[in-house]
C-alpha positions, 0 to 999 in steps of 0.5 A, spaced: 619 401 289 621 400 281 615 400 276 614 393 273 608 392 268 604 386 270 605 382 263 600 377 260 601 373 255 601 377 248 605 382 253 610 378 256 613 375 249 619 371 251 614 368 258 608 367 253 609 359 254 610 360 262 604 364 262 599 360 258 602 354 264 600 358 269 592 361 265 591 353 265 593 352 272 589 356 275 585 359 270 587 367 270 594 370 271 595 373 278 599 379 278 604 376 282 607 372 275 605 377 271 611 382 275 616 376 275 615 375 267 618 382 267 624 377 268 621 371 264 628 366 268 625 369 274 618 366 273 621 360 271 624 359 277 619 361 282 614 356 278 620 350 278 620 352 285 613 350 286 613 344 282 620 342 287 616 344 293 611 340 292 616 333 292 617 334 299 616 329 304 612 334 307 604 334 308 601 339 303 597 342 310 605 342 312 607 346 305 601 351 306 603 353 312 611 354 310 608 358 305 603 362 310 609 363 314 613 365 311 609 371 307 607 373 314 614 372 317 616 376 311 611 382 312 609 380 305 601 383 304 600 380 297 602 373 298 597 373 305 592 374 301 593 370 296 596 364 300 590 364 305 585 364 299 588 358 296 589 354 303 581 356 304 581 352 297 585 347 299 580 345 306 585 348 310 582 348 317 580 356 318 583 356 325 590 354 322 589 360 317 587 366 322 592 363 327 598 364 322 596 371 320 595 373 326 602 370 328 598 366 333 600 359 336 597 353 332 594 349 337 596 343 333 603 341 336 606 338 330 603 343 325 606 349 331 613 346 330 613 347 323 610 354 323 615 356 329 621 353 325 618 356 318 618 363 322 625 362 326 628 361 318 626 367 316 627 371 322 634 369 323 636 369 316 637 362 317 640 361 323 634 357 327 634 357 334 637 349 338 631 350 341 626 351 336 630 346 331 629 340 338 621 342 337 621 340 329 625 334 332 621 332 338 614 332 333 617 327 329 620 331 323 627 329 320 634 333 318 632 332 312 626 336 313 629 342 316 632 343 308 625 342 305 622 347 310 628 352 307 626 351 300 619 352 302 622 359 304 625 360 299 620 360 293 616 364 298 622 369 299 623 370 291 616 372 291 615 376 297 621 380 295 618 380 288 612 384 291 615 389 296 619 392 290 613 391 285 608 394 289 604 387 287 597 390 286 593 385 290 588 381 284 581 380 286 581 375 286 584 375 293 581 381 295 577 377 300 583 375 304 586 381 304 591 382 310 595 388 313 602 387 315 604 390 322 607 396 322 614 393 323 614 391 317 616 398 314 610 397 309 
């Protein structure tokens, strides 16, 4: 692990725009954001990620789910956490929730094909699985779909290895989410 201060906004001079945007968005500055300002082109682009994930034609439920799984896929215990209070938030039904945490079946076949298919991108490093990719197509997903599911993995991705090497102290305002990833994971 590297040592990074979690920057703010009179620390993080050449991301001090950037930071203001987040502080206004979500009212505090997560740690996650304040590590990437260490590389202000690093939080650009994880912030434009999130703005271009958002355009998809995916559902914003279909979206959180992407991003859950990929963080639990990813054994990444910040982003669990922080993804699960803002689900909570967003109405995000609380068996969804649990389910992907706990790398269980959601009971939904739709929303299941996109947490499997989510998860197999990460796991094969994006080799995914016919059978799993069939399933994405029989519960009315397009090609097209699969490319935003990727990019979806890969804003997660850029944050969840930001996190590993960093040691992201998880904020308090995610402490009730807290999550342990499983001992596979290394961490």
């Amino acid at each position: 692990m590297i040592e990074l201060e979690v920057r703010n906004v009179e620390t993080a001079p050449d991301a001090a725009g950037d930071l203001q945007h987040v502080q206004q968005k979500y009212r505090f500055i997560p740690n996650l954001m304040g590590i990437m300002a260490n590389a202000p082109p690093v939080l650009k682009a994880y912030l434009e990620l999130n703005v271009l994930f958002d355009q998809t034609t995916l559902s914003p439920l279909e979206r959180q789910i992407v991003i859950l799984a990929t963080s639990v896929a990813n054994g990444c215990e910040y982003c669990v956490a922080a993804h699960s209070a803002a689900a909570q938030m967003q109405h995000v039904p609380a068996d969804v929730i649990s389910a992907i945490r706990d790398g269980r079946p959601l009971s939904v076949p739709r929303l299941e094909a996109v947490r499997l298919v989510t998860e197999d991108i990460v796991k094969s490093r994006g080799w995914p699985d016919d059978v799993v990719l069939q399933q994405f197509f029989d519960a009315g997903f397009s090609a097209s779909q699969v490319l935003e599911v990727i990019l979806g993995v890969a804003m997660k991705t850029l944050s969840n290895y930001t996190n590993h090497v960093a040691a992201t102290p998880l904020d308090r305002q995610f402490a009730g989410a807290k999550w342990s990833a499983p001992a596979t994971h290394g961490v």
